[in-house]
Backbone as CSV, one residue per row, in Angstrom:
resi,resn,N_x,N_y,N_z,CA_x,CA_y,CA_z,C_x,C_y,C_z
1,UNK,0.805,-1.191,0.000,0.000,0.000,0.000,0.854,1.264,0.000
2,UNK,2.133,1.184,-0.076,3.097,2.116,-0.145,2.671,3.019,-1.731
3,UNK,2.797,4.565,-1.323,2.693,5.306,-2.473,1.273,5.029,-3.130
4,UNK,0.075,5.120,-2.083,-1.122,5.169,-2.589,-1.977,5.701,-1.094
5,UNK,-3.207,5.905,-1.799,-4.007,6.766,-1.044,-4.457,6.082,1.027
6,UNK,-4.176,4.496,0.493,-4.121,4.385,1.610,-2.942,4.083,2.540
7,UNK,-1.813,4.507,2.580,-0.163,4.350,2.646,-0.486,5.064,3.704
8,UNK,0.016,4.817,5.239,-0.305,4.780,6.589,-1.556,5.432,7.101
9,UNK,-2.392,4.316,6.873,-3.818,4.779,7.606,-4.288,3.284,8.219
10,UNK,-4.929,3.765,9.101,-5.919,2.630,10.129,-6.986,2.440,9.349
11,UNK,-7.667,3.365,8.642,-9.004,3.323,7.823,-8.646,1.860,7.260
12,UNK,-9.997,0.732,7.370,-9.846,-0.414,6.681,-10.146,-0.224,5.076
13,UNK,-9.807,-0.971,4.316,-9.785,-1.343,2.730,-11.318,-0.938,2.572
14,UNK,-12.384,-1.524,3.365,-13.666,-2.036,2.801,-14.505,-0.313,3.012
15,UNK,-13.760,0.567,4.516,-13.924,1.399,3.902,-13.588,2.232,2.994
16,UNK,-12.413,2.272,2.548,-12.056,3.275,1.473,-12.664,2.690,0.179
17,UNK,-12.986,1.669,0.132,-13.707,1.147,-1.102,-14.861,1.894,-1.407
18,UNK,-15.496,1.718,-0.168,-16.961,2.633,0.280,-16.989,4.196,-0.011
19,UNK,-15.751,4.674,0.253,-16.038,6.146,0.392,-15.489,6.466,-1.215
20,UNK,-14.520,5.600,-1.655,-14.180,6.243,-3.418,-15.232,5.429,-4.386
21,UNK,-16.356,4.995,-3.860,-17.304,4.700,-4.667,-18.546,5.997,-4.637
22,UNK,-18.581,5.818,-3.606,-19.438,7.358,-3.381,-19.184,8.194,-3.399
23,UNK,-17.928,8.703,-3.579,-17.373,10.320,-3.850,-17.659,10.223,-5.975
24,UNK,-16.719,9.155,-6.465,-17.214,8.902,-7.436,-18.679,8.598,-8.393
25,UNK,-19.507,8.007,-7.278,-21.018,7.823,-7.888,-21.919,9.217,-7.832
26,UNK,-20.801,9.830,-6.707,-22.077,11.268,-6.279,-22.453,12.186,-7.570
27,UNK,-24.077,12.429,-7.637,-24.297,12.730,-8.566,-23.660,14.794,-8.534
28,UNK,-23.756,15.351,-7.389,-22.589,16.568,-7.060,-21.797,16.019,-6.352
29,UNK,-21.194,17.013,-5.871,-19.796,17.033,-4.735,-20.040,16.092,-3.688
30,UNK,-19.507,15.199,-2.839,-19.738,14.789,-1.151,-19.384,15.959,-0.646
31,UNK,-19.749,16.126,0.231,-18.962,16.924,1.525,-18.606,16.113,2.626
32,UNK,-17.545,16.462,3.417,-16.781,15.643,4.148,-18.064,14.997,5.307
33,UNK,-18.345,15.471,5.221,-19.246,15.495,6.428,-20.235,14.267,5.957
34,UNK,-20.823,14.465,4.919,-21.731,13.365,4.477,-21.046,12.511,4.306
35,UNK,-19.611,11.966,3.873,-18.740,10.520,3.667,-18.789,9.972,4.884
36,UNK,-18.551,11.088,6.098,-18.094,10.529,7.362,-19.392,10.041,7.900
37,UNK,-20.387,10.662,7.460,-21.702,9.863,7.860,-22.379,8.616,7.426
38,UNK,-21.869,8.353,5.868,-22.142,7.515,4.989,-21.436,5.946,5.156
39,UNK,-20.116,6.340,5.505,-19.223,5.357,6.063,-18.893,5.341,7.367
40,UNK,-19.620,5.849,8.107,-19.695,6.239,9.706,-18.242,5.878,10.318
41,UNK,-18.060,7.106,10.117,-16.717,7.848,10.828,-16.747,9.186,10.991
42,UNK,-15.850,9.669,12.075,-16.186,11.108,12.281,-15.385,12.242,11.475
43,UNK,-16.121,13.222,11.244,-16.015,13.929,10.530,-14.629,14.567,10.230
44,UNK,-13.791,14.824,10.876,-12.274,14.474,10.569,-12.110,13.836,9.657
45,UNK,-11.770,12.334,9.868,-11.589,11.411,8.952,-12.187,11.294,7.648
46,UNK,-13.245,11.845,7.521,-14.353,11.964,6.080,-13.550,12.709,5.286
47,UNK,-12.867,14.134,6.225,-12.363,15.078,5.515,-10.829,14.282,5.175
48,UNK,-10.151,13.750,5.880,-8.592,13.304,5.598,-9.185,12.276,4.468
49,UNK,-10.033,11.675,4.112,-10.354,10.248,3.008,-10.711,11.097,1.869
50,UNK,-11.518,12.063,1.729,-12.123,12.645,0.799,-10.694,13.696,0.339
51,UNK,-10.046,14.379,0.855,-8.547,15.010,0.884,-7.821,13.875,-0.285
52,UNK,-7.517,12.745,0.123,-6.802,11.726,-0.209,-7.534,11.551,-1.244
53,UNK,-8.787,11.150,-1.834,-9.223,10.539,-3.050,-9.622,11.656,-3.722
54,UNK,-9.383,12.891,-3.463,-9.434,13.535,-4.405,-8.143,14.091,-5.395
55,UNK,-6.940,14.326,-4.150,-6.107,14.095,-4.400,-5.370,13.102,-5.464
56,UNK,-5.769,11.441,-5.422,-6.011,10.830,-6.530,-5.978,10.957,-7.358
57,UNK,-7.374,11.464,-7.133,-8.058,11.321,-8.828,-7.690,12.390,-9.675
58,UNK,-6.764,13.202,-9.464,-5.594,14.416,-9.999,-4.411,13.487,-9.928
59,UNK,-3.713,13.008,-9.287,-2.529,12.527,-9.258,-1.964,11.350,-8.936
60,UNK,-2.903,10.453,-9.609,-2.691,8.855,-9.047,-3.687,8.546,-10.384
61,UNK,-4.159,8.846,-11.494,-5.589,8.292,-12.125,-5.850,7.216,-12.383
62,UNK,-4.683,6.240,-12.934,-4.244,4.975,-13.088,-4.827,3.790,-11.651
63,UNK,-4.608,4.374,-10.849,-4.888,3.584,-9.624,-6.124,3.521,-9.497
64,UNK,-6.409,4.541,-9.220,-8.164,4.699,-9.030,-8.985,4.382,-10.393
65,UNK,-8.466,4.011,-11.552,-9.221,3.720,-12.601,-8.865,1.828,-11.974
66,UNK,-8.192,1.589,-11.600,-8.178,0.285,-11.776,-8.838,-0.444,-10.118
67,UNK,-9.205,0.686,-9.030,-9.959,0.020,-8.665,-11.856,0.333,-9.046
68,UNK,-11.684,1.686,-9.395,-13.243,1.426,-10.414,-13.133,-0.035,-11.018
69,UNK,-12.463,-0.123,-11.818,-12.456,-1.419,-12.481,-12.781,-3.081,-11.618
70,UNK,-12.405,-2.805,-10.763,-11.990,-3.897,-9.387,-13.297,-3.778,-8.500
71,UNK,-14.504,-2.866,-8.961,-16.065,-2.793,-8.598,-16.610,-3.717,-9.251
72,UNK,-16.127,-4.342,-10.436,-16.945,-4.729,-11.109,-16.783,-6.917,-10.749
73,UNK,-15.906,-6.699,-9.847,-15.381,-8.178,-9.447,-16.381,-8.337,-7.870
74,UNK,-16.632,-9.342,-7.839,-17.590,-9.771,-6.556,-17.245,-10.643,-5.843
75,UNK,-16.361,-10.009,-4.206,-15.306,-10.793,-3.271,-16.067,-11.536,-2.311
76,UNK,-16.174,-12.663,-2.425,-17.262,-13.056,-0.836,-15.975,-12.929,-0.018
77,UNK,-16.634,-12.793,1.364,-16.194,-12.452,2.090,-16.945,-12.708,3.690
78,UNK,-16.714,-12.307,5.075,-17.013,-12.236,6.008,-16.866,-10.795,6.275
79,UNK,-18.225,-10.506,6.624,-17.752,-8.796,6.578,-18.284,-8.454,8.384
80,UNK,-17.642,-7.220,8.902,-18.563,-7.023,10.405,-18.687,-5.444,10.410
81,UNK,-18.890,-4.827,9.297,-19.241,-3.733,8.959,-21.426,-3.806,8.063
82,UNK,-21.978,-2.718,8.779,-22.740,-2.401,7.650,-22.887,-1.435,7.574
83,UNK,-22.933,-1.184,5.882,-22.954,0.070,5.751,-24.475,0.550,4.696
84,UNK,-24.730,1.546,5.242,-25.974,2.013,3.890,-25.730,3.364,3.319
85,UNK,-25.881,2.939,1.594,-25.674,4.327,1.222,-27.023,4.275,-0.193
């Protein structure tokens, strides 16, 4: 995870999956505030994730095109998160 958006963070995978799907699906802007609510975390953190994937998607595009791409694959899994968006 070195030299990418999630390169020293506690935030788990399943959320950042969550929050660069919905910054991306949003039909306007997120605001930090609504990610951190969406992926329930506090509003800090909405703002440092949304910082980071926007950041991205200017200067990383390659990455973030290839996990858009990596939406389209279906991981079973054990999950202990729920989330609604």
């Amino acid at each position: 995870m070195v030299r990418t958006i999630f390169h020293k963070t506690k935030i788990d995978l399943q959320r950042w999956f969550l929050a660069i799907a919905l910054v991306l699906n949003a039909e306007k802007a997120i605001s930090a505030r609504q990610l951190a609510q969406k992926i329930k975390v506090n509003k800090n953190t909405g703002w440092f994730m949304l910082m980071r994937i926007r950041n991205a998607m200017r200067e990383q595009r390659e990455f973030i095109e290839k996990i858009i791409n990596a939406d389209d694959v279906y991981a079973k899994g054990k999950t202990n998160h729920s989330f609604n968006y």
